[in-house]
N, C-alpha and C positions, 0 to 999 in steps of 0.2 A: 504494500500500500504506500510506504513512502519512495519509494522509487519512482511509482506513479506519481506521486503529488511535482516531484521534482522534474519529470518527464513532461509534464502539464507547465510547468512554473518554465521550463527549458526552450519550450513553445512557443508559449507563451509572447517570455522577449524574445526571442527569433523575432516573432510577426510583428510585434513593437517597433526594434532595428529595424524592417524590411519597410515598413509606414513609413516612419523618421526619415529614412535614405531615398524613398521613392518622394516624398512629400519635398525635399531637397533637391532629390534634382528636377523637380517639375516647377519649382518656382525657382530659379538661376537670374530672373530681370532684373535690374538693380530699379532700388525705391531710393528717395530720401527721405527723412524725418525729418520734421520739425516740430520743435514743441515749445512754449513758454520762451520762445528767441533764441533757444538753441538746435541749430541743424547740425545732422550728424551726416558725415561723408554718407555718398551711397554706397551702398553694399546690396546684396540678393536677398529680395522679400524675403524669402526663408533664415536669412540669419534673424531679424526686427525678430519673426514671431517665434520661433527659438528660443531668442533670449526671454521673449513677453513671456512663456510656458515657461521657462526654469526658473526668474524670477515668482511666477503664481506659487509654482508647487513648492518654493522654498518657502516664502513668506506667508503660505496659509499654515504648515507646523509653525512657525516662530511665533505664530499669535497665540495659536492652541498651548505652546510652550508657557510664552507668556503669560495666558489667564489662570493656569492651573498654579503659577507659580505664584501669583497676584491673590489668588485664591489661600495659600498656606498662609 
């Protein structure tokens, strides 16, 4: 049974990496940013929304961190 789960979990990010890397190279056009008066060089739509997903998924544990620790 845990072979299985690990076989599942192995797949799993297989098919994750396979999205990521196809989703990367289907977006290669370069965009610029601009926000609040700062532009950022252009680079390939897919780095902006990269970086936008790994900042989310970082900063939504560091709040749940936060309130539990706010909470003791």
């Amino acid at each position: 049974m845990r072979n299985f789960k690990q076989l599942i979990l192995v797949v799993f990010f297989l098919l994750l990496v396979a999205a990521v890397l196809i989703f990367v190279l289907e977006n290669q056009q370069p965009a610029t940013l601009a926000f609040l008066g700062l532009t950022l060089p252009s680079m390939p739509l897919s780095v902006f929304v990269l970086v936008a997903l790994v900042l989310g998924l970082s900063v939504g544990p560091l709040l749940v961190l936060g309130s539990r620790v706010i909470r003791r």
